[in-house]
C-alpha positions in Angstrom: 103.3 110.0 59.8 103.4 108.2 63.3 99.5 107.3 64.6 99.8 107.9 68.5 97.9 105.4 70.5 96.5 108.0 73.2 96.0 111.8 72.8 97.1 114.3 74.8 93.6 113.8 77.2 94.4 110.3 77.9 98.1 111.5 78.8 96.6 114.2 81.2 94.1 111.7 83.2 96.0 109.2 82.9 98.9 111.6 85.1 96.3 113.0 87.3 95.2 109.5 88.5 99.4 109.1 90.5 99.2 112.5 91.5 100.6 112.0 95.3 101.5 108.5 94.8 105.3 107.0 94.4 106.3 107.1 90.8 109.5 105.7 88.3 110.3 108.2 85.7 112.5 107.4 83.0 114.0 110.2 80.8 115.2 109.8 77.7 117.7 112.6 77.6 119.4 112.0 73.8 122.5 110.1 72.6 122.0 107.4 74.6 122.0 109.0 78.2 118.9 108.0 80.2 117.9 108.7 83.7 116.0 106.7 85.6 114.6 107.7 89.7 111.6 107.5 91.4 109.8 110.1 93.4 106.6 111.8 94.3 104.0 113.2 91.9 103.6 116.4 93.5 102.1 118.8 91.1 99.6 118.3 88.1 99.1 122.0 86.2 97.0 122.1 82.8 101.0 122.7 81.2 103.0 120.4 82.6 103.3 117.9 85.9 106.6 118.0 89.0 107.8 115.2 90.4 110.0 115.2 93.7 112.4 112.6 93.9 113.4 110.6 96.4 117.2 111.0 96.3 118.0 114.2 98.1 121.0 115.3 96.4 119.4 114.8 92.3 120.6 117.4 90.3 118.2 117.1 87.3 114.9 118.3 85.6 111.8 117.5 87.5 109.3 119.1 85.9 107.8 117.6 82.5 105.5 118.3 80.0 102.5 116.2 78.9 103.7 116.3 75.6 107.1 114.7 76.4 104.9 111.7 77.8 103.1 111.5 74.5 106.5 111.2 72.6 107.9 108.8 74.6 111.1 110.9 76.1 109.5 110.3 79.2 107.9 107.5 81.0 105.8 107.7 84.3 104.9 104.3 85.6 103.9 103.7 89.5 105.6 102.1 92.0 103.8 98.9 92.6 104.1 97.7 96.3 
């Protein structure tokens, strides 16, 4: 069994704290295909979280569970400036 080093809590404030700010999500999508853009947190739910990208023509999922964070599929680090 894997030990996870946060819980799904720490996942949730830890999201809540970039909400409006610039983000870089990477998504792990499987089979070696991984996406990488940056965006705006632009929604926190109790669910899940949206993030707006940048790029105006992305054809891709932006909407994301806490849970996928916790896993590891998906990484939300902010932009530093």
């Amino acid at each position: 069994m894997i030990k996870p080093k946060n819980d799904i809590a720490q996942v949730k404030r830890t999201i809540r704290d970039y909400f409006h700010r610039q983000v870089d999500v990477t998504v792990n999508l499987g089979r070696n295909k991984i996406v990488r853009f940056s965006g705006e947190l632009s929604g926190v739910y109790p669910a899940l979280f949206t993030v707006r990208p940048s790029e105006e023509g992305f054809l891709g999922k932006t909407s994301y569970s806490y849970a996928e964070v916790l896993c590891g599929s998906v990484v939300v680090r902010p932009v530093l400036k």
